[in-house]
C-alpha positions as CSV (number, residue, x, y, z in Angstrom):
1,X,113.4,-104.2,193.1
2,X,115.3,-107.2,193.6
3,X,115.3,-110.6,195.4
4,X,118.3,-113.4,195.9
5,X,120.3,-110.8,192.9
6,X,117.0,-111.6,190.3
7,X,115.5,-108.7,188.6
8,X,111.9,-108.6,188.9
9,X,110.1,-109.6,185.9
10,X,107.9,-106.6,183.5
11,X,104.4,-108.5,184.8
12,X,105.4,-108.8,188.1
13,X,106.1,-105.0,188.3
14,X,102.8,-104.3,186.7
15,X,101.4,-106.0,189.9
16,X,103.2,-104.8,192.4
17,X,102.6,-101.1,191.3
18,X,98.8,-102.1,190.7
19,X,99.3,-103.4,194.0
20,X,100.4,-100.1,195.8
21,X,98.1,-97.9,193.9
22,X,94.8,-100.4,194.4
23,X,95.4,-101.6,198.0
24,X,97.4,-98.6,199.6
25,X,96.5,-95.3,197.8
26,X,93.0,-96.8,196.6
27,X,91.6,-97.8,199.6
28,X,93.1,-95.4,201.9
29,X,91.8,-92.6,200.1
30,X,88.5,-93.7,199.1
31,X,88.0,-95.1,202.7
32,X,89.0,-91.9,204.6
33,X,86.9,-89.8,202.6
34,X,84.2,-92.3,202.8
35,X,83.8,-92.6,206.6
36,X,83.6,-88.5,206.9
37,X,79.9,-89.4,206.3
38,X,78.9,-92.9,207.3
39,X,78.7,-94.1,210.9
40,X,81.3,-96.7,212.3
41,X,77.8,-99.6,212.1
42,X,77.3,-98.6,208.5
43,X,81.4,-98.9,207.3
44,X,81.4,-102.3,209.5
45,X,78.4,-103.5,207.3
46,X,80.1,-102.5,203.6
47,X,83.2,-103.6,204.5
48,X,81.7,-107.4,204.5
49,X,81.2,-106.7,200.7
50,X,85.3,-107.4,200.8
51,X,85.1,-111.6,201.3
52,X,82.0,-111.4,198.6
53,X,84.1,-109.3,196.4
54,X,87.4,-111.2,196.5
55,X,85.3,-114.4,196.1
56,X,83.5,-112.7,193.0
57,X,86.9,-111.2,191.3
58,X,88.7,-115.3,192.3
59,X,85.8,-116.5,190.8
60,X,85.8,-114.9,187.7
61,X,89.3,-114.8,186.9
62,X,89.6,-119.1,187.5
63,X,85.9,-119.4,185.7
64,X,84.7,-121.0,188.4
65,X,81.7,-121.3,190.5
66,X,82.3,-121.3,194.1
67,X,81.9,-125.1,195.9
68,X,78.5,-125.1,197.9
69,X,80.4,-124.4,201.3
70,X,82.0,-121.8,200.1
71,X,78.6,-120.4,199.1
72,X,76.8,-120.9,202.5
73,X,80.3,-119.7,204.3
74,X,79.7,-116.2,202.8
75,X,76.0,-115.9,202.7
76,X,76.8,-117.0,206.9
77,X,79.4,-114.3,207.2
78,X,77.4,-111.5,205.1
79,X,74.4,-112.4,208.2
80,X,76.5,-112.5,210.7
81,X,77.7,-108.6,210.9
82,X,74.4,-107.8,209.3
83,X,73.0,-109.0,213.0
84,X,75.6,-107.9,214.9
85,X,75.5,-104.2,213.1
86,X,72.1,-104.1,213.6
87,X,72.4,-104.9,217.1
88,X,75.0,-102.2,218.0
89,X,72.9,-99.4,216.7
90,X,71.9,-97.4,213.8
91,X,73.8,-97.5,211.0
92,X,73.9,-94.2,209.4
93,X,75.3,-92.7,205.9
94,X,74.6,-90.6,203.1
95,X,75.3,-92.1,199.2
96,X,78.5,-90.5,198.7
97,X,80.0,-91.9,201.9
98,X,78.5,-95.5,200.8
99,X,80.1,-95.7,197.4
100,X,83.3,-94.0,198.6
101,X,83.7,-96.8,201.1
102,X,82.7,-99.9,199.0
103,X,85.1,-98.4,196.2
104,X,87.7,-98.6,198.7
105,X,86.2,-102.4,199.6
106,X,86.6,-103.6,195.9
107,X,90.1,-101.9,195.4
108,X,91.4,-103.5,198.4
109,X,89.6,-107.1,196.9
110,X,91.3,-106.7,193.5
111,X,94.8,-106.5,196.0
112,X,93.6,-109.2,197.8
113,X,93.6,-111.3,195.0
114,X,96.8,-110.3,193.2
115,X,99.0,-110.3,195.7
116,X,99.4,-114.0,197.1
117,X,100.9,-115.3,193.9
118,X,104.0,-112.5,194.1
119,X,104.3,-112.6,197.2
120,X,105.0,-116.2,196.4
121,X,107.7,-115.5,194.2
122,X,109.7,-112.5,195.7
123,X,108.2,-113.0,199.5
124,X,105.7,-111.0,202.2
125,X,109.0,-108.5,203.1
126,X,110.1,-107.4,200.1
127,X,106.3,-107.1,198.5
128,X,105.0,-105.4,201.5
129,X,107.9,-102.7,201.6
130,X,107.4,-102.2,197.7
131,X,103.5,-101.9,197.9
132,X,103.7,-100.0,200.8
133,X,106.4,-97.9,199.0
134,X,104.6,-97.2,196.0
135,X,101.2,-96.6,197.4
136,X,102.2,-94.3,199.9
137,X,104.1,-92.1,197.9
138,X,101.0,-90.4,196.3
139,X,99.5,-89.8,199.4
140,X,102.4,-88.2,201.1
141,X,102.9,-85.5,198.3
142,X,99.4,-84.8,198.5
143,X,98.8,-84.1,202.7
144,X,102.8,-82.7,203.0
145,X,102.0,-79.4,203.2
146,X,99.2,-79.9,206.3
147,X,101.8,-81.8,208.0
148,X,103.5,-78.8,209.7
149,X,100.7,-77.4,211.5
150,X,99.0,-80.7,212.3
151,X,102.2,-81.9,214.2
152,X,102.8,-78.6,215.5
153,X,99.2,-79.1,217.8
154,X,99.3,-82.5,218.4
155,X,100.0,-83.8,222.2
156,X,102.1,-87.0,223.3
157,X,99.0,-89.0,223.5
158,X,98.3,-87.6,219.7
159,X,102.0,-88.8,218.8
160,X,101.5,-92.5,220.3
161,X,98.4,-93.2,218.7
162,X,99.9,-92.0,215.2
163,X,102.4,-94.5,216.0
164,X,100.3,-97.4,216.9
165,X,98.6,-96.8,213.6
166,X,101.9,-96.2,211.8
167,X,103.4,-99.5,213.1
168,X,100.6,-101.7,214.1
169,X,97.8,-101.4,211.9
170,X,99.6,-100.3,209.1
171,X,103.3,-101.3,208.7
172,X,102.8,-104.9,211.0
173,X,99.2,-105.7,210.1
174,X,99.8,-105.5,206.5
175,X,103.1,-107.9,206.8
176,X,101.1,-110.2,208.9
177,X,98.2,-109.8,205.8
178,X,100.7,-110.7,202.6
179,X,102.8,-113.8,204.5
180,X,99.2,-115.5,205.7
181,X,97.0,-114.8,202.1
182,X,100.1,-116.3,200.6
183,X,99.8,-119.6,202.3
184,X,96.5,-119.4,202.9
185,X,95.2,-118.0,199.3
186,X,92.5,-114.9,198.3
187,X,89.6,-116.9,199.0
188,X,90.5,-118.5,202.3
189,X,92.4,-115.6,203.4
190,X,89.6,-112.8,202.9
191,X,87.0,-114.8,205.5
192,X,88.8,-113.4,207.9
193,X,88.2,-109.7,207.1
194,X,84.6,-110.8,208.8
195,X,86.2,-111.2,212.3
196,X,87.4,-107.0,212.1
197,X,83.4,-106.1,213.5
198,X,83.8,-108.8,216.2
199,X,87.2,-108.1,217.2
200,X,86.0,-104.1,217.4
201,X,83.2,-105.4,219.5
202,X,85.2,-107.2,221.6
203,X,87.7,-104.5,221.9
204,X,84.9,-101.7,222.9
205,X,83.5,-104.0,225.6
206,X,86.7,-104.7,227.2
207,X,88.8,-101.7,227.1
208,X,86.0,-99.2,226.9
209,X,83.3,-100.8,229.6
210,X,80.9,-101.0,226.3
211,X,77.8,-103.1,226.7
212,X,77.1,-106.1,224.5
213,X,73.5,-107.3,223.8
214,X,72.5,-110.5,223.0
215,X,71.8,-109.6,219.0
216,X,75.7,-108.5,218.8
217,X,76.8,-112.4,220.5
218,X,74.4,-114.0,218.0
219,X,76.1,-112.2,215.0
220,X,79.6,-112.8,216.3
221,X,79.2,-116.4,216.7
222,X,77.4,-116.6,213.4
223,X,80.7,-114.6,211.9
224,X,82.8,-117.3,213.7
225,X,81.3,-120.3,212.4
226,X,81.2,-118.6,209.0
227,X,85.4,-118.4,209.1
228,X,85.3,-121.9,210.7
229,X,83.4,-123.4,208.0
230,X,85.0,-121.5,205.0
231,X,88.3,-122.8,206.3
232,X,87.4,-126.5,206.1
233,X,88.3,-128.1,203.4
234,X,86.3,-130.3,201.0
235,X,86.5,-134.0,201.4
């Protein structure tokens, strides 16, 4: 691991492998195993816990108390995919499901929160590719030996979406994630987590003809104004 010929530091390889085993492995797993048994409304609602985590764990680390906008930003944000779950149907789960999921939530928060201030130091390339790297790793030795027969059924269609996933919401998404939290901070950055419901809403009633009701465009402007006001800063 190395950057501009410097060797990286003992702590800063602490982090980055906390880093890959936390953020990649951690909430991959936990996550996937999670959502086997909670509906899409119900893993939309825990995964606002993330913003209120990542403020928590900030929080607690700078022994701090959140300003009051920050405060009213989150409790906003926390109502506003409450309303808009609610509004797009039951959400449905069993216990094991929930506390796989918000496991995955808080390990993805701790992440959130390390990550800014190394990618900092050695930059959003060379921390992605190591995090990615080092999380990955574990999962790979453990689904290897299903990966034969699975790719032996899969169709073309199969093969593109595994490679919009692969590239886009994986690979490119989690650049995009470690060069804006570094500019941006854990705090400031982790609002925007709360725009993933709206954006699947949005997504569902464009490309699949999906209705939207008048509870879900309450919630989404109420997650909009949320982000807007969290991003303001204090004068």
């Amino acid at each position: 691991l190395r950057k501009r010929g410097l060797s990286w530091l003992w702590h800063e390889r602490k982090h980055i492998l906390a880093c890959g085993l936390l953020g990649i492995t951690g909430y991959n797993v936990f996550a996937t195993f999670g959502q086997r048994t909670i509906s899409a409304g119900m893993t939309g609602l825990l995964d606002t816990a993330e913003p209120l985590l990542i403020l928590l764990i900030t929080a607690i680390a700078a022994r701090q108390v959140p300003p009051g906008r920050v405060l009213v930003a989150a409790g906003c944000g926390a109502g506003g995919v409450a309303l808009l779950s609610w509004g797009a149907g039951p959400a449905q789960g069993d216990l094991l499901g929930i506390v796989l999921v918000l496991a995955g939530a808080a390990f993805w928060s701790v992440y959130c929160v390390i990550v800014p201030r190394l990618i900092r130091r050695r930059g959003s390339r060379e921390v992605t590719a190591a995090a990615m790297l080092i999380g990955s790793l574990p999962m790979v030795a453990a689904g290897l030996p299903s990966v034969p027969p699975m790719v032996h059924f899969m169709t073309v269609p199969d093969m593109l979406v595994l490679a919009a996933l692969t590239i886009g919401s994986s690979t490119l998404a989690m650049l995009l994630w470690n060069a804006g939290s570094a500019g941006l901070g854990a705090v400031e950055a982790g609002w925007f987590l709360n725009l993933i419901p709206l954006i699947s809403l949005t997504g569902g009633a464009f490309f699949l003809n999906e209705t939207v009701n008048p509870a879900e465009l309450a919630g989404g402007a109420i997650i909009l104004g949320s982000v807007i006001l969290a991003q303001r800063k204090a004068v």
